[in-house]
C-alpha positions as CSV (number, residue, x, y, z in Angstrom):
1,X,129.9,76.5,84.5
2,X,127.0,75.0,86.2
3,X,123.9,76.7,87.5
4,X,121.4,76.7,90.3
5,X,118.3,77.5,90.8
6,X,118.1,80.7,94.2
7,X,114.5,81.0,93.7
8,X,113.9,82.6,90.1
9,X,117.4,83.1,90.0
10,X,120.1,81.1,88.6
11,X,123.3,81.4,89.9
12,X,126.8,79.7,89.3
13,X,128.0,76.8,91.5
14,X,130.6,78.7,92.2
15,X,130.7,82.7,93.4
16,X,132.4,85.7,94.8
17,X,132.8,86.7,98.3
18,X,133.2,90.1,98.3
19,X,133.7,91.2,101.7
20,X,137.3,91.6,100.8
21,X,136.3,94.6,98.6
22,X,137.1,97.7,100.3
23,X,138.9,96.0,103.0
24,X,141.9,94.0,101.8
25,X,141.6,95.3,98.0
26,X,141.5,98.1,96.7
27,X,139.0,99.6,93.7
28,X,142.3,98.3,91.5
29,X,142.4,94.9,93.1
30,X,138.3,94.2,93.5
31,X,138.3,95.1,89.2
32,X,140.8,92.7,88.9
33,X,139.0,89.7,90.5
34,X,135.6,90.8,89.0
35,X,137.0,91.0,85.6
36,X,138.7,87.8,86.2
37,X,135.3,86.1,87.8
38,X,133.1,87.3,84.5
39,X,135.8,86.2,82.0
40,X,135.5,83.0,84.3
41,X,132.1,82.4,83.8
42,X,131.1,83.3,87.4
43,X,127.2,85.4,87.6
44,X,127.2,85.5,91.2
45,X,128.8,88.0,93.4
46,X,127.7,88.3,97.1
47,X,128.1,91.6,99.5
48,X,126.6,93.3,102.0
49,X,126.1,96.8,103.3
50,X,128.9,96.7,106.3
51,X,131.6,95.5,103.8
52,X,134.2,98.3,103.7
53,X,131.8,100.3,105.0
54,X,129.8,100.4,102.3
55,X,133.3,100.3,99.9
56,X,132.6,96.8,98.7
57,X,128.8,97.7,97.1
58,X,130.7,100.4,95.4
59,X,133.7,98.9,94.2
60,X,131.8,95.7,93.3
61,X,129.4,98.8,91.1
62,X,132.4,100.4,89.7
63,X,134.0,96.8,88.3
64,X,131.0,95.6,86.7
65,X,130.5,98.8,85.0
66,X,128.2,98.5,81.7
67,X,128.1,94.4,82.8
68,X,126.1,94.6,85.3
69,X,123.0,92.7,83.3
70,X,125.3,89.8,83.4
71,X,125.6,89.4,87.2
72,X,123.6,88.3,90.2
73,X,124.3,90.6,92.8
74,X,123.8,89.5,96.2
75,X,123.8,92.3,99.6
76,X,122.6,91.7,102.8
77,X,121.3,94.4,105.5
78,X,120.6,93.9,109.2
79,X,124.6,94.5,110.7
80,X,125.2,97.3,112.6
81,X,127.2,99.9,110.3
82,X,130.1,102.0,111.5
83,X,129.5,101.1,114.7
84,X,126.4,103.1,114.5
85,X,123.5,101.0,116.4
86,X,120.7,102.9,114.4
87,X,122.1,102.1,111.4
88,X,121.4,97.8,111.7
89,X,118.3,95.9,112.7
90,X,115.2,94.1,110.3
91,X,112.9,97.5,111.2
92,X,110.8,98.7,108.1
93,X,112.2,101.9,109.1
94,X,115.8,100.9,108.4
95,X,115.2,98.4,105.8
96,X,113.9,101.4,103.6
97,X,116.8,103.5,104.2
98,X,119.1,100.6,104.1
99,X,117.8,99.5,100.7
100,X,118.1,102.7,99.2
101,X,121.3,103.1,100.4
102,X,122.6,99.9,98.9
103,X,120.9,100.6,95.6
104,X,123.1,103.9,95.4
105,X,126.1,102.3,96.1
106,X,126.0,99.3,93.8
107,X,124.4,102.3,91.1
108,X,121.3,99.6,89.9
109,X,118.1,99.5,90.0
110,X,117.5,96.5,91.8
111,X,119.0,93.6,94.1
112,X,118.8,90.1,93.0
113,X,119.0,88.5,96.3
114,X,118.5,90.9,99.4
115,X,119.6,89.3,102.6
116,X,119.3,89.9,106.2
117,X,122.9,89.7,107.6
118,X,121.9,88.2,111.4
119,X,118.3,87.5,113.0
120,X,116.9,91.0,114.8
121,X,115.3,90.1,118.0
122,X,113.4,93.1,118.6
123,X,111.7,93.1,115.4
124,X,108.8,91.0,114.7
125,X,109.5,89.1,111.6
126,X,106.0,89.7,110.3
127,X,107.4,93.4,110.2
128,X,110.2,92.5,108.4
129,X,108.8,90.4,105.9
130,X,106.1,92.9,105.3
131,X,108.7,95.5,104.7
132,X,110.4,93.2,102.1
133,X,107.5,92.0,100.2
134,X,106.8,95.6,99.6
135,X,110.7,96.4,97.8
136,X,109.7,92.9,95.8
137,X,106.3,94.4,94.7
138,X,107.9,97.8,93.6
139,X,110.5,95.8,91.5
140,X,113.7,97.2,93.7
141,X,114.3,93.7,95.1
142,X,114.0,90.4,92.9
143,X,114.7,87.9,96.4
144,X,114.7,88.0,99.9
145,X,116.9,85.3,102.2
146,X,118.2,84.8,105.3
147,X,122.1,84.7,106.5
148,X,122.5,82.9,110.5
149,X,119.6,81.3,110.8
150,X,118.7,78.3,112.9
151,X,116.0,75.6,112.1
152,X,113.4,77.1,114.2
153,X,114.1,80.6,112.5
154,X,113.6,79.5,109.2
155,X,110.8,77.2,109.8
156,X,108.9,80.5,112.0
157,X,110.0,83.0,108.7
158,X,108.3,80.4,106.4
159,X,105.6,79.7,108.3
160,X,104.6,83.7,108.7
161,X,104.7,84.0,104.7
162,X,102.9,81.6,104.4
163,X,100.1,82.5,106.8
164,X,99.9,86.2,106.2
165,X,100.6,85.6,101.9
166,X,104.1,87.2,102.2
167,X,107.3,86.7,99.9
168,X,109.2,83.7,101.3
169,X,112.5,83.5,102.2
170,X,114.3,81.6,99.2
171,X,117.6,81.1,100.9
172,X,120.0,81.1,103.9
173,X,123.4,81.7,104.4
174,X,125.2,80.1,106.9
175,X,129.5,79.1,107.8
176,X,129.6,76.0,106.1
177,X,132.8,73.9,105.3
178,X,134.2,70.7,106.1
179,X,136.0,72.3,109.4
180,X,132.2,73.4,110.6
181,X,129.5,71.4,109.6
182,X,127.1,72.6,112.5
183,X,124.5,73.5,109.1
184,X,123.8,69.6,109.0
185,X,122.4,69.8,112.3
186,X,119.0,71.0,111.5
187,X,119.5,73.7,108.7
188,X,120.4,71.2,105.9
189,X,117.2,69.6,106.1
190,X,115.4,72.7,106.8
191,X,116.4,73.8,103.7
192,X,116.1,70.3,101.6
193,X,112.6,70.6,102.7
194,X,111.4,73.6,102.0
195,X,113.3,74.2,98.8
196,X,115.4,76.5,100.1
197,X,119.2,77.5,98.4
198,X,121.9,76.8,100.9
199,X,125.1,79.3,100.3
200,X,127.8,78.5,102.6
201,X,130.1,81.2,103.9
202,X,133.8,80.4,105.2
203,X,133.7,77.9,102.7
204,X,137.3,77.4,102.9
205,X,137.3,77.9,107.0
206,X,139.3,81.6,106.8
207,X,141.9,80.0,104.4
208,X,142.7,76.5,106.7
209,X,141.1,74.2,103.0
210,X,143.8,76.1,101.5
211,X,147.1,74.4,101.9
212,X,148.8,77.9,102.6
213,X,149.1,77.6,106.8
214,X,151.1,74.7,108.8
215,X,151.0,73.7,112.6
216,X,153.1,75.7,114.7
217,X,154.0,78.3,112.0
218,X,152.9,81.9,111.6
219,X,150.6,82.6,108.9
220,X,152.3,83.7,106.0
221,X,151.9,88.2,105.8
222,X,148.8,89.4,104.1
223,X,146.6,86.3,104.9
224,X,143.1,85.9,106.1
225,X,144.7,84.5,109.2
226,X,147.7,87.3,109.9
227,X,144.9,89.9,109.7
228,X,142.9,88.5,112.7
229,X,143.6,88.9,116.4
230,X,144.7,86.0,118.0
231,X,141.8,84.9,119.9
232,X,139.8,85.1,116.6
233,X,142.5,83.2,114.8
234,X,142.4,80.3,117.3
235,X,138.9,79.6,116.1
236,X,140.6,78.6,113.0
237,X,144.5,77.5,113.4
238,X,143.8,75.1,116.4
239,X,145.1,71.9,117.1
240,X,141.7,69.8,116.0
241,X,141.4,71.8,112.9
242,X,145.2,70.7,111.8
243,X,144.1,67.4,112.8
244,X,141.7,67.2,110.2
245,X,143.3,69.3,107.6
246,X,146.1,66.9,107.6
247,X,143.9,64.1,107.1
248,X,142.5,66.0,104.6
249,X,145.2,66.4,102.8
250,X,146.3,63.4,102.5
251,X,142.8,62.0,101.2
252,X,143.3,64.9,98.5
253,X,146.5,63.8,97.4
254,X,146.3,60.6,97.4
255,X,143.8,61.3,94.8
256,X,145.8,63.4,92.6
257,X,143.9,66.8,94.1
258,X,144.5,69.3,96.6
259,X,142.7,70.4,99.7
260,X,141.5,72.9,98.0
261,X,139.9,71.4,95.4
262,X,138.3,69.0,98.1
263,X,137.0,71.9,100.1
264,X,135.2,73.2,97.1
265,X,134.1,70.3,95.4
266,X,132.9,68.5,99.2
267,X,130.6,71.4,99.0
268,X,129.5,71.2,95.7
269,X,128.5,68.0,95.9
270,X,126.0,69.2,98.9
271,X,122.4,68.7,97.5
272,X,121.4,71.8,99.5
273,X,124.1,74.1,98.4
274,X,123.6,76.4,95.6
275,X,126.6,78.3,95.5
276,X,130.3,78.3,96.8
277,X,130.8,82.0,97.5
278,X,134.5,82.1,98.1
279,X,136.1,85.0,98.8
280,X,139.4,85.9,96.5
281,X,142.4,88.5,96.3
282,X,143.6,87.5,92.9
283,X,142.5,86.8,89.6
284,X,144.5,83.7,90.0
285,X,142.7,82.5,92.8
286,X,139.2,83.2,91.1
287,X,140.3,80.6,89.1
288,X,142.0,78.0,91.3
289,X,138.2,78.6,92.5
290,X,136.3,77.7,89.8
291,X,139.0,74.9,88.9
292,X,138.5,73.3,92.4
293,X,134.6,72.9,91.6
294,X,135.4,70.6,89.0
295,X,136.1,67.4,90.9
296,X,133.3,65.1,91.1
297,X,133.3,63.4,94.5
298,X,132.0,59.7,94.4
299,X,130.2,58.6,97.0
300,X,133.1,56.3,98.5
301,X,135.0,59.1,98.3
302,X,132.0,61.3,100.7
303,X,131.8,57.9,103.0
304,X,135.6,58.9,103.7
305,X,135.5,62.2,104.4
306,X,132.6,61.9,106.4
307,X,135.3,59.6,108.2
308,X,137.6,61.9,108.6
309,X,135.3,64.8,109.6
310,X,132.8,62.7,111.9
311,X,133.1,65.0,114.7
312,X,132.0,67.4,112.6
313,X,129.1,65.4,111.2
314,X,128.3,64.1,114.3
């Protein structure tokens, strides 16, 4: 499979979501998906530390076993655990607690990519960053990004490293799909500039890129979708998004692919992206995953879909 480059580290274009470890699978299921995802070719496995409450580090440990050399393991920190507001936040109090924490639980002796989950306001980011270069220059973190971030946020972050000879940010993970393309309003660019790795989350809008829901039908039990409340599922099974993903569709099909393949593949083919993390229940859809990233869009074909998906562009 191909790689890119997450500063120093190089990562599959395509990659596991895992906050369905610990939540919808079980230690049974999430060492089915892994094995599935190694055998697959897939390095790249993203979590963080409010997963499962902490199941999905473990579980994610527990499935790579004596293979741990061969992944990239991705966590993030920042999100309020538990429910327990003094357990969340970009402190250097919690951060050091919060990265030992995670270490235990994944059972290694270092992250490859260490993440803030969300943007704390009531932490200056010098702090943060301070905190963060020190885990980098004790070897217990290998990268530092960002997850949520606007354009003003990462420009501010870089800007402090620079100015105070800090680690850098080296990537920022943000909803990004054909369904919500609100990255390309700023971030994109932010990122093409700066060198930064883009890693979209939602890549496949909560299941909608999938095929598997229709208009005016429930969502089929055990889904994304069935799981959620209703005003959360409205953000995905609306009217507009149907709109498109029947358009969609059709553009897929007519071309001998499914929406699916398009959703991964549309990202792929995004110069900023590094890596599709999709989230997966099954071995069998690790590899509809990986197949899906194998369709090389033209650029008639991206003309289209922007087309399509203007709105979303716009």
């Amino acid at each position: 499979m191909d790689t890119r480059r997450i500063g120093d580290l190089n990562v599959t274009i395509v990659g596991i979501g895992c906050n369905n470890f610990g939540r919808r699978l079980d230690r049974a299921g999430t060492e089915a998906v892994v094995h599935a995802a190694l055998e697959a070719g897939i390095n790249f496995f993203d979590t963080a530390d409010v997963y499962g409450d902490g199941l999905s580090e473990e579980y994610l440990s527990k499935a790579l076993g004596s293979r741990r050399d061969e992944a990239i393991i991705a966590t993030k920190f920042g999100a309020e655990i538990a429910g327990d507001p003094s357990r969340s936040g970009a402190s250097p109090h919690w951060i050091e607690r919060a990265v030992e924490d995670s270490l235990r639980r994944l059972d290694t002796d270092r992250i490859d990519l260490y993440q803030l989950h969300r943007p704390d306001e009531n932490t200056p980011i010098e702090d943060t960053l301070e905190a963060l270069d020190r885990l980098i220059s004790v070897g217990k973190v290998r990268q530092i990004g960002y997850s949520n971030y606007s354009e003003t946020q990462i420009e501010e972050a870089l800007a402090t490293s620079h100015e105070r000879g800090l680690a850098r940010f080296v990537s920022v993970q943000n909803e990004y799909s054909l369904l919500h393309r609100e990255p390309e309003h700023g971030v994109t660019e932010a990122c093409l500039r700066n060198g930064l790795a883009l890693l979209p989350y939602f890549p496949l809008a909560s299941g909608m890129l999938t095929g598997k829901y229709s208009r005016g039908e429930e969502a089929p039990a055990g889904s994304r979708l069935a799981g959620m409340s209703a005003s959360r599922a409205e953000r995905f099974a609306n009217d507009r998004n149907f709109d498109h993903v029947e358009q969609l569709e059709t553009f897929a099909k007519e071309r001998g692919h499914t929406i699916l393949e398009l959703a991964i593949s549309w990202l792929v083919a995004q110069p900023a992206v590094a890596s599709v993390i999709a989230g997966a229940t099954s071995p069998e859809q690790v590899w509809a995953n990986v197949e899906s990233a194998k369709w090389q869009l033209l650029d008639k074909d991206l003309r289209e879909i922007d087309r399509i998906t203007r709105d979303r562009a716009a």
